[in-house]
C-alpha positions in Angstrom: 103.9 50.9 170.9 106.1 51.4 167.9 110.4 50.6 167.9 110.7 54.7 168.1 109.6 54.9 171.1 111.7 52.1 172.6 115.4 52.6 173.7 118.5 50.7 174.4 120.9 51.7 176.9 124.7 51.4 176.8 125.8 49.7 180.1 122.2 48.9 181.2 120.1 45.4 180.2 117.5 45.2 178.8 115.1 47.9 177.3 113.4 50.6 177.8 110.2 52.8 177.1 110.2 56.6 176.2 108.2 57.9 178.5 109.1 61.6 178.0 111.7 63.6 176.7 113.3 66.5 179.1 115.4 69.6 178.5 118.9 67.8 178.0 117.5 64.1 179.4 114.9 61.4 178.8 112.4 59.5 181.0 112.8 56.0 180.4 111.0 53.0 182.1 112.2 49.4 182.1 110.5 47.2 180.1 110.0 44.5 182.4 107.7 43.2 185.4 109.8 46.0 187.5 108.7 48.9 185.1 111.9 51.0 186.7 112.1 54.2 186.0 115.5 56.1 184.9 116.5 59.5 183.5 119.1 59.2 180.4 121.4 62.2 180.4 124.0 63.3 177.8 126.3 60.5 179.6 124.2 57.5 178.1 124.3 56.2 174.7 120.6 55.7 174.3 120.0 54.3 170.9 116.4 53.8 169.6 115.2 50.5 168.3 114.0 52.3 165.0 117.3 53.6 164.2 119.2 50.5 164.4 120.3 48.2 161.7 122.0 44.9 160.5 124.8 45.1 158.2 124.5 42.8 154.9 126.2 42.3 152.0 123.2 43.6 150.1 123.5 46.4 147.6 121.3 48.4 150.4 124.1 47.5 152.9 122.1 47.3 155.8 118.4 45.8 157.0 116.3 47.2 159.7 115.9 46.0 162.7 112.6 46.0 162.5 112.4 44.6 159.3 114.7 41.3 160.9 112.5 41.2 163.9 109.5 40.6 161.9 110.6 38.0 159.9 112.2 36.4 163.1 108.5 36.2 164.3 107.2 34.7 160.9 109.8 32.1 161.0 110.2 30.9 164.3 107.0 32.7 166.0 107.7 32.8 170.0 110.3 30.0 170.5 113.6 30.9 168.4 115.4 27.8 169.4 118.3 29.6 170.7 119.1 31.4 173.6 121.4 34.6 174.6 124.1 31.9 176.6 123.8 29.5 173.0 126.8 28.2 171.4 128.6 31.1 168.9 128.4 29.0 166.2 124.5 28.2 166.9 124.0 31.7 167.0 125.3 32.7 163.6 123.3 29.6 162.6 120.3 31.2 163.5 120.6 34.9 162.4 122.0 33.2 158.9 118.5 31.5 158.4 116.7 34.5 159.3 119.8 37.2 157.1 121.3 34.8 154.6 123.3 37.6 153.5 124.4 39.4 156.5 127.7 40.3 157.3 129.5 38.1 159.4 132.8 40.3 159.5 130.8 43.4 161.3 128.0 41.4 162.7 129.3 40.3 165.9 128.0 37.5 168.4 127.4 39.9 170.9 125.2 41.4 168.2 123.6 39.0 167.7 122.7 38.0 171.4 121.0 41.4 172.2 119.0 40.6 168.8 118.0 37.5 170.5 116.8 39.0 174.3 115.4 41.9 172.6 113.5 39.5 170.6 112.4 37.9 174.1 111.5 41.0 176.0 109.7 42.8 172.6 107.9 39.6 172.2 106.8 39.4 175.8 106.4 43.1 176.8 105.5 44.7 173.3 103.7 42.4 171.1 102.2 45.0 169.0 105.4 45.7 167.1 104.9 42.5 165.5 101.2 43.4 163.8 101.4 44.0 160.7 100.1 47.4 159.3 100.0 47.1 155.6 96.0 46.2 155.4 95.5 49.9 156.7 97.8 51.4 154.0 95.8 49.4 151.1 92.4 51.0 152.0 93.5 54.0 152.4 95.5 53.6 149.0 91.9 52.5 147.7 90.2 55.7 148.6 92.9 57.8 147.0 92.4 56.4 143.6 88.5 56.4 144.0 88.7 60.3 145.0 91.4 60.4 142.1 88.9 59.1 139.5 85.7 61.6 140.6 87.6 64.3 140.1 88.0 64.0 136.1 84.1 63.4 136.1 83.1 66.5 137.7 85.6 68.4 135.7 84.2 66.8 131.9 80.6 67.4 133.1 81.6 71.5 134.2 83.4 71.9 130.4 80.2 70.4 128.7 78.1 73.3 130.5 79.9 75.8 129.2 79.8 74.4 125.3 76.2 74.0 125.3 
């Protein structure tokens, strides 16, 4: 399962699975021991996970959700130390250990509690987000630059063929 295909809901806990998208709706399902099911209309704010970011006082301006999530998980791994009912100022705490630089003015806590039980239910319910892909993207890279350097070979050996 990859962020894109997960969904938050305005109004509803929690998150949710695309399932499948419908003519002016989507099929969602809980992500939870429930696994309800629910149809988003145009009436929902459904946001997905891949879209979403932090706002920083980088020169970028924001980071990723994904990109936080990840590093929450190399930090802390599956306990986080604080929970979504945690002290405000604990909370800040924690997101600026993990985003030194993040915006405190446009950050809000509430913000920063969903980061927290989407954290939870992601780390419970979709553990595969967490893996990390970049081994794959190296061999491939590999296999590019060995094609890359036959090529130039075969293309020498044709043009001394033709002078002989």
């Amino acid at each position: 399962m990859k962020l894109s295909e997960i969904a938050s809901v305005s109004g509803k806990g929690g998150l949710f699975k695309v399932i499948a998208p419908a003519k002016t709706s989507l099929i969602l399902e809980s992500l939870d021991i429930a696994k309800t099911k629910m149809i988003a209309t145009t009436q929902h704010r459904v946001s997905l996970l891949n879209e979403i970011s932090i706002y920083t006082h980088s020169k970028e301006g924001t980071v990723p959700l994904e990109d936080v999530l990840k590093k929450i998980k190399k930090e802390f791994g599956a306990d986080i130390g604080v929970d979504t009912n945690g002290d405000p100022a604990e909370l800040k705490a924690f997101l600026k250990s993990v985003l030194p630089d993040y915006d405190e003015e446009r950050v809000y806590v509430s913000d920063i509690k969903k980061l927290v039980k989407w954290y939870g239910i992601l780390l419970e319910f979709a553990p595969e987000i967490f893996a990390e892909e970049e081994p794959k993207e190296e061999k491939s890279e590999i296999k590019e630059d060995e094609e890359n350097k036959e090529e130039p070979k075969e293309k020498t050996k044709s043009k001394s063929k033709k002078e002989s």
